[in-house]
C-alpha positions as CSV (number, residue, x, y, z in Angstrom):
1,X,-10.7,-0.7,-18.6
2,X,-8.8,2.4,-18.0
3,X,-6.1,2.9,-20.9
4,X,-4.6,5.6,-18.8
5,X,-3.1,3.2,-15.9
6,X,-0.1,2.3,-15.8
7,X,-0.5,-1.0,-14.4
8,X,-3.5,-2.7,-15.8
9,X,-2.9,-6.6,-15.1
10,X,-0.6,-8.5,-13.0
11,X,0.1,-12.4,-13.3
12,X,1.5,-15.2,-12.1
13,X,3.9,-17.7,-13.6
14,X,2.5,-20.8,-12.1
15,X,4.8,-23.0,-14.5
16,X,8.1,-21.5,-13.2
17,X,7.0,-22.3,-9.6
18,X,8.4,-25.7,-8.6
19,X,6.6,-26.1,-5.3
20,X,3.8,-24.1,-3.9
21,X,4.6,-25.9,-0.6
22,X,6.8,-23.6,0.4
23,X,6.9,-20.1,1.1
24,X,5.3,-17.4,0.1
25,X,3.9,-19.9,-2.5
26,X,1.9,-21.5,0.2
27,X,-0.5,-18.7,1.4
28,X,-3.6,-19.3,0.1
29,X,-4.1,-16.0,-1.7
30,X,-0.9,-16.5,-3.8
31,X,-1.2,-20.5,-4.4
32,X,-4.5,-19.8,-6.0
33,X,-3.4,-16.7,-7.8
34,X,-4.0,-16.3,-11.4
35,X,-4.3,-12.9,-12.9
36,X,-5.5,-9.3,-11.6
37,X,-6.8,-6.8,-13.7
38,X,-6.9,-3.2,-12.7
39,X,-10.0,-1.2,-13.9
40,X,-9.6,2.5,-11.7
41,X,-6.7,4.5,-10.7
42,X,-7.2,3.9,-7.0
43,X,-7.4,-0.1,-5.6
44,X,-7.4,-1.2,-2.5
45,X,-6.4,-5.0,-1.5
46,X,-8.1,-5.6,2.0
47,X,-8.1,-8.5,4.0
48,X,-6.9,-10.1,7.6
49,X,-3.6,-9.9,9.2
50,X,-1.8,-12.5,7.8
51,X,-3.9,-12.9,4.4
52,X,-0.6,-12.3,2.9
53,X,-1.6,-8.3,1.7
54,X,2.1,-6.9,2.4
55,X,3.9,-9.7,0.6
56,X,1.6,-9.4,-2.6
57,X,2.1,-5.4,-2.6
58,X,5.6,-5.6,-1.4
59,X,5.9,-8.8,-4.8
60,X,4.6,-5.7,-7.1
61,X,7.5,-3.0,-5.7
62,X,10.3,-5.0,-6.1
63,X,9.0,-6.4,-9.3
64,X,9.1,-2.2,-10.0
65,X,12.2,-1.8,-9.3
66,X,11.4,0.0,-5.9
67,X,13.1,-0.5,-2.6
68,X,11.2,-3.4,-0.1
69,X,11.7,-0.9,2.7
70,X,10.3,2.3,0.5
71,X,11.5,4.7,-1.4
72,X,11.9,5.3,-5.0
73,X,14.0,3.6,-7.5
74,X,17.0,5.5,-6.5
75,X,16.7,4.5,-2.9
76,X,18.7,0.8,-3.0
77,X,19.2,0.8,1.0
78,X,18.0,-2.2,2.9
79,X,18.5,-2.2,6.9
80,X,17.2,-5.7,7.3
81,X,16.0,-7.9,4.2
82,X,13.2,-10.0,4.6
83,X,11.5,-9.8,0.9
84,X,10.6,-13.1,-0.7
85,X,11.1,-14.4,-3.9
86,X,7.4,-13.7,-5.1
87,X,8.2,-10.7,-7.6
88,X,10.7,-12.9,-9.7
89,X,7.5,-14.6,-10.6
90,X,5.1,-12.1,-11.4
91,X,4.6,-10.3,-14.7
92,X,3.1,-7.0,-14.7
93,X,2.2,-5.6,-17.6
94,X,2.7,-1.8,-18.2
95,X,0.8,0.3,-20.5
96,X,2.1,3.8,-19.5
97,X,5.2,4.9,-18.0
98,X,4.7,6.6,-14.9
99,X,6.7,10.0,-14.4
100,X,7.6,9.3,-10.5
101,X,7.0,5.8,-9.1
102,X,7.1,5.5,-4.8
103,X,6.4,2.6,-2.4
104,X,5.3,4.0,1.1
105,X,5.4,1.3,3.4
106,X,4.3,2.4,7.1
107,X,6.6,-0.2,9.1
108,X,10.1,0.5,7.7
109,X,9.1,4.3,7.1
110,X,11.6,5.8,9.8
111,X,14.2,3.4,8.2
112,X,13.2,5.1,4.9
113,X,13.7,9.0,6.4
114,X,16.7,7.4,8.3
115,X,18.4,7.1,4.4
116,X,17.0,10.6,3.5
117,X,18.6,12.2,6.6
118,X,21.8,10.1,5.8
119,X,21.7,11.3,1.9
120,X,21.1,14.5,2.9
121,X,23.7,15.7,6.0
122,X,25.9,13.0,5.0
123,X,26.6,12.1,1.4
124,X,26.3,15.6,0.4
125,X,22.4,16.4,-1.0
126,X,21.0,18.8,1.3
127,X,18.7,19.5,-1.7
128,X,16.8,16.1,-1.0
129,X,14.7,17.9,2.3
130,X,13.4,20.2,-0.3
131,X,11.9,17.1,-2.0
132,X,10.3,15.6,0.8
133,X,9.0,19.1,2.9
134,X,12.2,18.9,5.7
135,X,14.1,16.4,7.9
136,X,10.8,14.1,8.1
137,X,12.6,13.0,11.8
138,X,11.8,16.4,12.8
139,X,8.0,15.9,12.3
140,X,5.8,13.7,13.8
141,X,4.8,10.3,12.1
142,X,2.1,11.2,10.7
143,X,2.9,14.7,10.1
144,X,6.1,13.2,8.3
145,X,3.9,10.6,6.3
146,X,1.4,13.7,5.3
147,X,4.7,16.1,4.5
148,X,6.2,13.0,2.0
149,X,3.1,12.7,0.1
150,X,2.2,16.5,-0.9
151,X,5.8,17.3,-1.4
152,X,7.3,13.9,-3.3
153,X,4.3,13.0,-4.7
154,X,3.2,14.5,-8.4
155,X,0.5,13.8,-10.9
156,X,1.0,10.6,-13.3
157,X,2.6,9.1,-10.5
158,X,2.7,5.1,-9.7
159,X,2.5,4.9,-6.1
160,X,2.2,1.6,-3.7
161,X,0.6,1.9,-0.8
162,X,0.8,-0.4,2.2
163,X,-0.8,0.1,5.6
164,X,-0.6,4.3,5.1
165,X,-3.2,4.7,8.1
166,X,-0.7,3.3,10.4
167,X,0.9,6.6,11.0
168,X,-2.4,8.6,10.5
169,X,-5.0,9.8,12.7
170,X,-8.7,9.8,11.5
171,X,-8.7,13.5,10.5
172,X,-5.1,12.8,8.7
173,X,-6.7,9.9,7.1
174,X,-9.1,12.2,5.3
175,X,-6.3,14.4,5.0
176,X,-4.2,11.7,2.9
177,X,-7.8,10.6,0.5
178,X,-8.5,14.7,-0.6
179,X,-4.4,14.4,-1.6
180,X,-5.0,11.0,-2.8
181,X,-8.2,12.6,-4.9
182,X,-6.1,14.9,-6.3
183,X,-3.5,12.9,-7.7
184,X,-6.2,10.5,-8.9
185,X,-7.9,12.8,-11.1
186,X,-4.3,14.3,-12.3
187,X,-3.1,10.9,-13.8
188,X,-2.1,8.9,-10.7
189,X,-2.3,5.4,-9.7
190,X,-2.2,4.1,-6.3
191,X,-2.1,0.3,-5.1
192,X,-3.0,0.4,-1.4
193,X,-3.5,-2.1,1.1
194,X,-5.5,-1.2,4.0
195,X,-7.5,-1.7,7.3
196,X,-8.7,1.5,6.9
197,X,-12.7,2.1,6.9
198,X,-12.1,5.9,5.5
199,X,-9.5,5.0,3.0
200,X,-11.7,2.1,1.5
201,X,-14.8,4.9,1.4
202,X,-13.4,6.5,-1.6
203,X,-15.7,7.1,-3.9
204,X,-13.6,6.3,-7.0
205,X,-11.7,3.4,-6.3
206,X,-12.1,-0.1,-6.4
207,X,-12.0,-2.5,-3.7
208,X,-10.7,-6.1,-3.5
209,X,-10.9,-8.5,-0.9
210,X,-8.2,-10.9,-0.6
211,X,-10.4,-13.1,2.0
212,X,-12.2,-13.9,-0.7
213,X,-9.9,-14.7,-3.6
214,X,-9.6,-10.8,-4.8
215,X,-12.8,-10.5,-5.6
216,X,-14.3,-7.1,-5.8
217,X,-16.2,-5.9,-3.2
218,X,-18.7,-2.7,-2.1
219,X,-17.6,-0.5,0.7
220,X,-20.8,-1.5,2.6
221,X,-20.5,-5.2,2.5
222,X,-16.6,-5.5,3.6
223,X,-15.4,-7.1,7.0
224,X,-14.0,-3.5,7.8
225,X,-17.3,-1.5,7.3
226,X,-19.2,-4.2,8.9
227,X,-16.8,-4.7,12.3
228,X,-16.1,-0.8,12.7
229,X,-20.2,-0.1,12.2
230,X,-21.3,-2.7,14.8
231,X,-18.6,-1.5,16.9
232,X,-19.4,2.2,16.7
233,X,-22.9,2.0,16.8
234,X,-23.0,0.2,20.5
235,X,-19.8,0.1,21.7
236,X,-20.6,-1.0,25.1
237,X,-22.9,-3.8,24.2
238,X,-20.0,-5.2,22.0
239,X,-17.8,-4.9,25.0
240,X,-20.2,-6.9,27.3
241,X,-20.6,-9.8,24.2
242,X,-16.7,-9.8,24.0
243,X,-15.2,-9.7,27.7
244,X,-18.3,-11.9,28.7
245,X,-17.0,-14.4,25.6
246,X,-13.3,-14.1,26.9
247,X,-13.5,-13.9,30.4
């Protein structure tokens, strides 16, 4: 175990759940949940669409105290609220407080630089583009995405991840695991779900698979190393086998 996390186990109270018929207590991942245990400063949680990846992660943020649309604690704006209930039923525990604490979430991220831009120009804190590299509208996605991490981001930092290749090209992917490095080896944590086969490379994380009850998992032997490789490696026979299969 790492003592220097700052999350190193996350629970659920099954006795305070009064029926897992209902949602999000009926996806499979979370009816079946027990306890996590985190061992490295980097985890990713991988799995298909619909696994249930974004509410688990999303459960942990609120839980945190952080906005379901991203942000950090001091960002309490929501533009459309679809959170469930799951984080009234977890308990985290904490063995280190974390100096900054963020929860980067690539689908609601222009509604998060939307509330920067508004804090800024409107309410009167101009200083708050000096925190995050500029007017992130002004930048592309994932040149804003890029820009929030190396300027808001510090060492022994708490950061929740979810889908951050979304916005990122393959170069800026590799872009986002050197800063990712960085902050690792400076105190950081990250919790990240991903589809991402670069992200899920990293040498010094830890990868779970929520396919597969969140069990841990080697790079080589995911779904997402597997698919992309066979893909890669003859992309035109895998066409034929899928248009002929569909067609």
């Amino acid at each position: 175990m790492n003592n220097n996390l700052m999350i190193s186990k996350i629970e659920l109270n099954r006795d305070e759940i009064k029926d897992f018929k209902k949602y999000p207590f009926n996806i499979e991942i979370i009816k079946n949940f027990k306890k996590l245990e985190f061992k490295k400063n980097v985890t990713f949680l991988i799995g298909e669409n619909g696994i249930g990846k974004s509410t688990f992660i999303e459960a942990i943020a609120i839980y945190l105290g952080l906005p379901s649309e991203g942000g950090t604690q001091n960002f309490m704006f929501s533009t459309n609220n679809t959170s469930s209930d799951l984080y009234k039923y977890l308990k985290i525990r904490q063995d280190n407080k974390p100096k900054t604490k963020f929860f980067l979430r690539a689908e609601s991220f222009y509604n998060f630089s939307t509330e920067v831009q508004r804090l800024a120009e409107k309410d009167g804190y101009p200083e708050l583009y000096n925190s995050y590299g500029g007017n992130l509208h002004e930048f592309s996605h994932g040149e804003s995405f890029l820009k929030l991490v190396k300027n808001r981001f510090s060492a022994n930092g708490l950061y929740i991840l979810d889908e951050p290749e979304a916005a990122l090209s393959p170069t800026r992917q590799m872009s986002l695991l050197c800063l990712i490095d960085e902050l690792a080896k400076n105190g950081s944590q990250f919790i990240i779900s991903t589809h991402s086969p670069i992200l899920i490379s990293y040498r010094d994380g830890e990868i779970l698979d929520l396919n597969d009850g969140f069990k841990k998992i080697k790079y080589e032997d995911t779904d997402i190393y597997r698919v992309y490789k066979s893909y890669l490696d003859n992309p035109y026979q895998m066409q034929k086998r899928l248009f002929d299969e569909y067609s």
